[in-house]
SERO-4910 file (N, C-alpha, C, O; in steps of 0.05 Angstrom, whole numbers):
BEGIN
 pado doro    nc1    nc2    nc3   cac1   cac2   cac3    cc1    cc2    cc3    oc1    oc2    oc3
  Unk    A  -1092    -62   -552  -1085    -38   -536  -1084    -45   -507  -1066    -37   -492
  Unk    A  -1108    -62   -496  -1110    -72   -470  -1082    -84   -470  -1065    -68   -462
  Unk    A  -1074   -102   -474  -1046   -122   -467  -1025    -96   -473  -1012    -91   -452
  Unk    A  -1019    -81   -490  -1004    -64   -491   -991    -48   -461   -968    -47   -453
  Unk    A  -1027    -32   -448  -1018    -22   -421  -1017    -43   -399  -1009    -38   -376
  Unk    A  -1030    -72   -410  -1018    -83   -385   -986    -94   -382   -976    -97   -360
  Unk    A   -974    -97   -408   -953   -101   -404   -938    -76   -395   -927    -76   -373
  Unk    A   -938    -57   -409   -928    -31   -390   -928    -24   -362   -906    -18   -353
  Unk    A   -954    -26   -342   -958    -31   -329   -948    -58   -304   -952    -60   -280
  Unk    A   -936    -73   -323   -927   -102   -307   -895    -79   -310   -886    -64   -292
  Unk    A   -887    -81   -333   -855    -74   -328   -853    -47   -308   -835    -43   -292
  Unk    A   -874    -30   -312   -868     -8   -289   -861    -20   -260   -840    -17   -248
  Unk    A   -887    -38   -249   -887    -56   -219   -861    -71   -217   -852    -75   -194
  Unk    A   -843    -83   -245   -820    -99   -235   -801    -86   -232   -781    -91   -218
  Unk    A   -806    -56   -253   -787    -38   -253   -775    -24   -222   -751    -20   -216
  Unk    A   -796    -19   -207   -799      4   -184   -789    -23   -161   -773    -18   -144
  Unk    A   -799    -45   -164   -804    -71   -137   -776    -76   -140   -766    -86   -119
  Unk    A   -755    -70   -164   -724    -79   -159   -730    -98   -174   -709   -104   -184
  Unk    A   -751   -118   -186   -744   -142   -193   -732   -145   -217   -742   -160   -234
  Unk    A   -711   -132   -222   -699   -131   -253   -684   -157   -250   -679   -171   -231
  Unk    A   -677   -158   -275   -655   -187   -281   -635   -179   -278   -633   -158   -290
  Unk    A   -610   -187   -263   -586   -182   -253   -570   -170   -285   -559   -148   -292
  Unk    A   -575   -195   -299   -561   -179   -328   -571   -151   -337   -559   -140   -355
  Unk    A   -597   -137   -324   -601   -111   -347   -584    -94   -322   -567    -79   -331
  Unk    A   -588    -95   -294   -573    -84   -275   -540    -78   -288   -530    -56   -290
  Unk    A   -529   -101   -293   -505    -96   -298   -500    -85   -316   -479    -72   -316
  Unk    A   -519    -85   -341   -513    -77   -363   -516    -41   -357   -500    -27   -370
  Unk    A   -532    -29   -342   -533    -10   -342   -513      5   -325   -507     28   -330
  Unk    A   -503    -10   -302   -469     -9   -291   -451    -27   -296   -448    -44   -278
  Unk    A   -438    -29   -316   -409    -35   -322   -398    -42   -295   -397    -66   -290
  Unk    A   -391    -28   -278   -375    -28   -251   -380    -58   -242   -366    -78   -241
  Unk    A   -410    -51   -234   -430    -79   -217   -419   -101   -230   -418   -122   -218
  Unk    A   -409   -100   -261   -402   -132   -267   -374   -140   -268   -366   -164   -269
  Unk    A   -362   -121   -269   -326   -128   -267   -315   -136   -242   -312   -116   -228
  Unk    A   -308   -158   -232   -298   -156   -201   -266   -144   -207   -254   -144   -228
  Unk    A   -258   -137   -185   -224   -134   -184   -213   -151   -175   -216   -160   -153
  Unk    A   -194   -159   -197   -177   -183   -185   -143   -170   -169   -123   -163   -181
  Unk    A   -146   -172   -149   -111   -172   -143    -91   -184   -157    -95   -204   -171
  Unk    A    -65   -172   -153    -49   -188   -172    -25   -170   -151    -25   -147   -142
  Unk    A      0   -197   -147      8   -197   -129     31   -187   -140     38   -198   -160
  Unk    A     43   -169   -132     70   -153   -153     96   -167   -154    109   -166   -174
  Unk    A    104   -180   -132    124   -196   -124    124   -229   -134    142   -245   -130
  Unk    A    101   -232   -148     95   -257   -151     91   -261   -182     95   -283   -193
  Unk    A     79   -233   -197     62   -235   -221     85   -247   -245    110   -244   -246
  Unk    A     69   -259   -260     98   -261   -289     79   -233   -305     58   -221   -301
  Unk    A    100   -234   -324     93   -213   -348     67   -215   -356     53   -196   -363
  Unk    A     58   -241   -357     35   -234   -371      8   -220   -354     -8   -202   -359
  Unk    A     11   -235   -334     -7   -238   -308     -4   -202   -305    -26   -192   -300
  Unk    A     11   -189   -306     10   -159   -306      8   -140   -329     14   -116   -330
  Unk    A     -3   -157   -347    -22   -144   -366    -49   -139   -365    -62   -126   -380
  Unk    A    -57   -151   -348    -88   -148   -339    -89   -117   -323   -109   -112   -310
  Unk    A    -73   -104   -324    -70    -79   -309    -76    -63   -323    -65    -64   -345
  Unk    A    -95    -43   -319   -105    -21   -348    -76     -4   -352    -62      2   -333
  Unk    A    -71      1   -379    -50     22   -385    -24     -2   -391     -7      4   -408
  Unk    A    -23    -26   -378      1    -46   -380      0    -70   -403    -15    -89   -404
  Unk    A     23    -60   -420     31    -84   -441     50    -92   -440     63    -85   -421
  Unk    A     63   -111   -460     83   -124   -464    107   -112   -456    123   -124   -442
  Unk    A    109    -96   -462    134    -80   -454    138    -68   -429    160    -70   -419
  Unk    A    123    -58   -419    114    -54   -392    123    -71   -373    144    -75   -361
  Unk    A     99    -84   -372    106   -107   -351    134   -122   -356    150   -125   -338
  Unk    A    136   -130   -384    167   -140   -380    186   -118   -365    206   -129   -357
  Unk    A    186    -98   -359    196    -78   -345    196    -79   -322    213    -65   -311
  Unk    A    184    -90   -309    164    -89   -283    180   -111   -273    195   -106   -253
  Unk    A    179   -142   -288    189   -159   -278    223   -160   -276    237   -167   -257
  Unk    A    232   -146   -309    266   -149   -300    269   -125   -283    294   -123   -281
  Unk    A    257   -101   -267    256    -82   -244    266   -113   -221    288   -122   -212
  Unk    A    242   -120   -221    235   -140   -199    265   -152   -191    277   -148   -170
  Unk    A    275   -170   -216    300   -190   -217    319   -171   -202    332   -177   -182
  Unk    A    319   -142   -218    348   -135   -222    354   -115   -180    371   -112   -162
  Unk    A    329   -108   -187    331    -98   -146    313   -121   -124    309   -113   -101
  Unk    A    304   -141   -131    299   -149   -116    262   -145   -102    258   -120   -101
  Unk    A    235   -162    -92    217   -152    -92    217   -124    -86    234   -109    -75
  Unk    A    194   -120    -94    182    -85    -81    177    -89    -51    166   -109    -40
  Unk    A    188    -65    -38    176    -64    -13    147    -48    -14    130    -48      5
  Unk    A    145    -39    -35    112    -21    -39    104    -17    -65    121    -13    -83
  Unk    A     80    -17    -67     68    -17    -89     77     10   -109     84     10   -132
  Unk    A     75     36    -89     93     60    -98    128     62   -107    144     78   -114
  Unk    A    125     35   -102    166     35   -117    151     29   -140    165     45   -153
  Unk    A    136     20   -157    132     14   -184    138     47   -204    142     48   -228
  Unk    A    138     70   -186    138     94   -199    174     88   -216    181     96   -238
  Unk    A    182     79   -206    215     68   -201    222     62   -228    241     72   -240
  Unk    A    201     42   -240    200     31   -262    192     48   -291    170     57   -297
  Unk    A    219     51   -310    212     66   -328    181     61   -337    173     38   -335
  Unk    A    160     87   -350    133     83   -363    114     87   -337     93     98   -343
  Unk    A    116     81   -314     94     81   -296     97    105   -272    106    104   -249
  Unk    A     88    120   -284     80    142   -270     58    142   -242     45    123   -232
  Unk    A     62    175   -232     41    171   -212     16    167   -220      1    153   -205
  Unk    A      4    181   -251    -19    182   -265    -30    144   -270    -52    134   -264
  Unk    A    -11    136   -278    -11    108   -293    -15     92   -263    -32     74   -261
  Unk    A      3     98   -242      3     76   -225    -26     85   -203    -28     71   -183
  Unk    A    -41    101   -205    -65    112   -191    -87     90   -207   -105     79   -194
  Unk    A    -84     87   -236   -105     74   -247   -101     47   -237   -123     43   -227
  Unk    A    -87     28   -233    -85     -5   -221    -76    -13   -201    -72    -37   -194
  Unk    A    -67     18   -183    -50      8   -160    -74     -6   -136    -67    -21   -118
  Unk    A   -101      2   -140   -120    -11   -121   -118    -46   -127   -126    -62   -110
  Unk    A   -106    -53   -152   -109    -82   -170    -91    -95   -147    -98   -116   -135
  Unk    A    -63    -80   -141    -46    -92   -138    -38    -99   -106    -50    -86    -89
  Unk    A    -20   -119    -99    -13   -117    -71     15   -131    -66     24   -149    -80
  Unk    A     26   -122    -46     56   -143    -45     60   -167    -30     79   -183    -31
  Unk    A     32   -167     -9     34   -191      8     40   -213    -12     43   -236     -5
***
């Protein structure tokens, strides 16, 4: 019973001191472990713009013959342009994306 509350007692002090393990941190925010990767719109191939939430095969192939057929985007907001990608759709990955 003694080792019982002392272990309790130890995890409360590492609990409160911050000293958690980076892995239970993340595990308890999702967010904290995903970085965002940019992905350059003028540059991406099809596949490379599947990493975009909401974007598949067909999509992005969309995206890219957009690209061919007018030439780069001057903004991330011409993707609305592109049949399937809405303002709803393009709010979820447009932070992903950039044209530099």
């Amino acid at each position: 019973m003694k080792r019982y509350l002392l272990m309790m007692a130890l995890l409360f002090v590492v609990g409160v001191t911050g000293l958690l393990p980076v892995s239970v941190v993340a595990a308890e925010n999702p967010a904290a472990s995903s970085a965002i990767e940019t992905i350059h719109l003028n540059q991406a191939t099809a596949e490379e713009l599947q990493a975009l939430p909401g974007v598949g095969p067909a999509l992005s192939e969309r995206i890219v013959l957009y690209r061919t057929e007018h030439g780069p985007f001057k903004s991330v907001d011409q993707l609305t342009e592109v049949k399937g990608v809405g303002q709803v759709k393009l709010a979820k990955f447009k932070k992903q994306l950039t044209i530099d």
